[in-house]
C-alpha positions in Angstrom: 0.0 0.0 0.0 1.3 3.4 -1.2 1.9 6.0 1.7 0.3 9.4 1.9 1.3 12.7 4.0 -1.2 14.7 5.1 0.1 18.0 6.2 -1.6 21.1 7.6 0.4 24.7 8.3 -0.4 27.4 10.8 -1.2 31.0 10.1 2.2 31.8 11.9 4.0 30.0 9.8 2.0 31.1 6.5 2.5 34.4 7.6 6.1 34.1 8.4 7.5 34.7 4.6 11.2 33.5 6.1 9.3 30.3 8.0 6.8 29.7 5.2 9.7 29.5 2.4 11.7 27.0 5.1 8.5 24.7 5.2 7.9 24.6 1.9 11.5 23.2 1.0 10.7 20.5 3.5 7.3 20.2 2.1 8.5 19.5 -1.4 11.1 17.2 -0.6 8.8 15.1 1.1 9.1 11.5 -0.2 6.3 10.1 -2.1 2.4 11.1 -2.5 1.4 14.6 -0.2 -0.8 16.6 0.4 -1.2 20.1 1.6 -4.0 21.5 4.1 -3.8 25.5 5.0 -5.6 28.3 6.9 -4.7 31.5 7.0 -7.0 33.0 10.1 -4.2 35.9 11.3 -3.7 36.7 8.0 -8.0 37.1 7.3 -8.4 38.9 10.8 -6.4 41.6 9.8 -8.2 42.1 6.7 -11.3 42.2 8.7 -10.2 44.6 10.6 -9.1 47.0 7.9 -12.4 46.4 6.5 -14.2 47.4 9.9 -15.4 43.9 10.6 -15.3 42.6 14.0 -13.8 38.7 14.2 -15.0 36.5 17.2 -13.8 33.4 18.2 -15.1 30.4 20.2 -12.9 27.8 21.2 -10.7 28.3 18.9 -13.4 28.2 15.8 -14.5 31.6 14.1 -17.3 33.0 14.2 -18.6 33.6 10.4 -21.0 36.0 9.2 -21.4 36.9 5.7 -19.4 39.7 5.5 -16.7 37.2 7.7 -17.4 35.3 5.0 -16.4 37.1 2.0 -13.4 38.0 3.6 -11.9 34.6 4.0 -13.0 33.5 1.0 -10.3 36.5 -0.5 -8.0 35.2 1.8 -8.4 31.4 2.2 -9.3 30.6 -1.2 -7.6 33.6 -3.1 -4.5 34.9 -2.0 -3.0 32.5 0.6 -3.9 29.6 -1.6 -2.2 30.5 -4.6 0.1 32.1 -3.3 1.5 28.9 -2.0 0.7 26.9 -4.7 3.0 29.1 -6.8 5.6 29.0 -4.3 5.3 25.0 -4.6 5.6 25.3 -8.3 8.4 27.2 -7.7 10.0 24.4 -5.9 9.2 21.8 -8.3 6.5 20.0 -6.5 2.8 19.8 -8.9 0.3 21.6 -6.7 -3.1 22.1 -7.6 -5.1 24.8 -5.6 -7.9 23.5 -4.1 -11.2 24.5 -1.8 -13.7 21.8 -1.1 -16.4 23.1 -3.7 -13.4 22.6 -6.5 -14.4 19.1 -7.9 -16.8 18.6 -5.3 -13.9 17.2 -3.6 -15.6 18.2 0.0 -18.9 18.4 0.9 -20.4 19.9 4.2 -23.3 21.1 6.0 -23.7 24.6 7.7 -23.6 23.5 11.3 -26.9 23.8 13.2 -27.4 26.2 16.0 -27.2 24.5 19.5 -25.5 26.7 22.1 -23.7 28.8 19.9 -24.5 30.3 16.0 -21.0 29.6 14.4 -22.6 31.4 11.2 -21.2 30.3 7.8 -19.4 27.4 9.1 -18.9 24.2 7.5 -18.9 20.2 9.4 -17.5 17.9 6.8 -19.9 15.5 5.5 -17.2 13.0 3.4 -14.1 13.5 1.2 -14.5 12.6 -2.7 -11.6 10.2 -2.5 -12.4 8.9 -5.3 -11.2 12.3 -7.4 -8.0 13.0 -4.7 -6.8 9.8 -5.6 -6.8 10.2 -8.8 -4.9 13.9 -8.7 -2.2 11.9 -6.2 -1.8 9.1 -9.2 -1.3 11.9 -11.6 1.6 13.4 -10.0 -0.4 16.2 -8.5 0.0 17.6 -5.0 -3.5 18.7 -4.0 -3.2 22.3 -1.8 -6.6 22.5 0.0 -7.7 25.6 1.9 -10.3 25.4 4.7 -13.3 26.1 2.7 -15.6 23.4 1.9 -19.5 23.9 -0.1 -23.2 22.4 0.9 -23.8 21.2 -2.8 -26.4 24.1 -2.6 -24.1 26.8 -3.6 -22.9 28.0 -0.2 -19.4 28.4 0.7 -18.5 27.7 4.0 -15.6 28.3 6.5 -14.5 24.8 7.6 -11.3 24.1 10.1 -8.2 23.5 8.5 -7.6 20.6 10.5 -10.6 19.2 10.7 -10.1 18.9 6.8 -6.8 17.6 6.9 -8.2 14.7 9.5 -11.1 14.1 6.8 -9.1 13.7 4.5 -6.3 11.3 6.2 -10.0 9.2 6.7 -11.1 9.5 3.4 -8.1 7.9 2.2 -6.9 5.6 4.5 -8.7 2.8 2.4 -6.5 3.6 0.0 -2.9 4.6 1.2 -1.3 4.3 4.5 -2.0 7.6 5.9 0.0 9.6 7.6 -1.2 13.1 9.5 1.0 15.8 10.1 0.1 19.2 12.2 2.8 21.8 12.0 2.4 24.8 13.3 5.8 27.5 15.2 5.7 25.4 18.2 8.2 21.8 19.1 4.6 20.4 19.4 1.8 20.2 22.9 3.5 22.0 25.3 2.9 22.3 28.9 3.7 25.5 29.1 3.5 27.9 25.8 5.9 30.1 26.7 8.8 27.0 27.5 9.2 25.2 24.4 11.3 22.3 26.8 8.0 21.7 28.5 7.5 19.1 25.1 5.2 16.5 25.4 6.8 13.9 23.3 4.0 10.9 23.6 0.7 12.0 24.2 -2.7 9.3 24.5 -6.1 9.5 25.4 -5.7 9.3 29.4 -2.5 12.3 29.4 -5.5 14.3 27.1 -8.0 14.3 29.6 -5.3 15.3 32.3 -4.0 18.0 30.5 -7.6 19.0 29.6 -8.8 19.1 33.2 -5.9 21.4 34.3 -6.1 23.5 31.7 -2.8 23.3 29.9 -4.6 22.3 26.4 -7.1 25.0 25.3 -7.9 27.5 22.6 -7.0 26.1 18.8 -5.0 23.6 20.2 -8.7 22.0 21.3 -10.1 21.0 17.8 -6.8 19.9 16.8 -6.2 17.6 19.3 -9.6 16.2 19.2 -9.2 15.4 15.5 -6.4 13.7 16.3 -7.8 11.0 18.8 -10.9 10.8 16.2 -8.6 9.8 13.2 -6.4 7.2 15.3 -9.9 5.5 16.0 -10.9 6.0 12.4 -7.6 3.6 10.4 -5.3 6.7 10.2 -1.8 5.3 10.6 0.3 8.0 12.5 -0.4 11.2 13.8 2.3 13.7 15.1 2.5 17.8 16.0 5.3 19.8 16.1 7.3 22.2 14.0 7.8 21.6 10.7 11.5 20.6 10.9 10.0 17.3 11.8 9.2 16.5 8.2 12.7 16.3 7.8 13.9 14.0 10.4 12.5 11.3 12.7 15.1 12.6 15.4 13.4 16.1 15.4 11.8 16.9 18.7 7.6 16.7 18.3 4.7 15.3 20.0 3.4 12.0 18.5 -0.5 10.9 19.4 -1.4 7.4 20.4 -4.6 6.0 21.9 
């Protein structure tokens, strides 16, 4: 069975021209099939706010209006995406830009209103793997930003790594998948500001201990419960940390077991 990487960036990295150049060397000297998952929430905030619109956030997940909307559609879909798909090009490495309406290659529901209205924001119904196979046989290195579509003609905002766990999912039938979150940090830390607080092995029971004491919070949340969801959904090997580790098994970075 062929292997497939599954990466997904942070804004601070994306933002970072210096950092962002750095990961995509490593990125596109990444052995075999790949492919690339993206936000770009710092960078669509500050657009927001030039454009007089307010950005809320709720555990880590935006808030999305239409106007919210619009504006990470410019950035998401627009500017960050190709942007980096040009860099890639740039480097050798096939990308094809990609959102989830693009090929219908991700389809979604607006998520219903319980306790709080998330607005425009997409849950991930299934991945088309079907059509993402095919672009990895091709030679293609698909570059998905964290938009998805219902099928009705509505865009919607959909977490970046929620999309990249979909998609290690979606194809884990097919490839051995491997899931890689990289963000500026070695990986979970105990304490943010100490990047020797590491934690190097991280499973289910250290989860709920960090949880209860409040060392895991914010974006760090949704992340971490995507990756406990995808270890119990076939997904090979999931690890966090900066993206140096792409380069080297000896690098520093957390890895998630159950």
């Amino acid at each position: 069975m062929d292997k497939v990487s599954i990466v997904k960036i942070g804004g601070n990295v994306i933002e970072d021209e210096v950092a962002l150049g750095k990961f995509l060397d490593l990125f596109a000297s990444l052995d075999g099939l790949k492919i690339l998952v993206h936000g770009g929430g710092k960078m669509a905030t500050q657009l927001a706010s030039k454009l007089g619109i307010e950005s809320k956030m709720v555990g880590g997940r935006r808030i999305t209006d239409a106007e919210t909307l619009q504006v990470i559609t410019m950035v998401y879909a627009g500017l960050t995406n190709k942007n980096i798909v040009a860099q890639l090009q740039a480097r050798r490495c096939n990308a094809l830009g990609l959102s989830g309406a693009d090929g219908d290659t991700i389809q979604a529901h607006k998520r219903p209103v319980e306790s709080i209205d998330y607005g425009f924001a997409g849950d991930v119904d299934g991945i088309n793997s079907t059509l993402v196979t095919k672009f990895l046989e091709t030679g293609l290195t698909p570059v998905f930003c964290a938009m998805t579509h219902d099928g009705n003609g509505q865009l919607l905002n959909t977490n970046a790594d929620t999309i990249a766990a979909e998609l290690a999912i979606g194809l884990s039938n097919v490839f051995e998948t491997i899931l890689y979150y990289c963000f500026e940090k070695k990986g979970v830390l105990k304490n943010v500001e100490d990047d020797n607080s590491l934690v190097e092995h991280l499973n289910s029971a250290t989860y709920r201990q960090l949880l209860a004491d409040g060392v895991i919070a914010d974006g760090m949340l949704p992340k971490l419960e995507n990756c406990f969801r995808v270890l119990n959904k076939n997904v090979g090997k999931v690890c966090i940390g900066h993206p140096s580790m792409l380069a080297s098994e000896n690098e520093l970075f957390t890895t998630i077991t159950l």
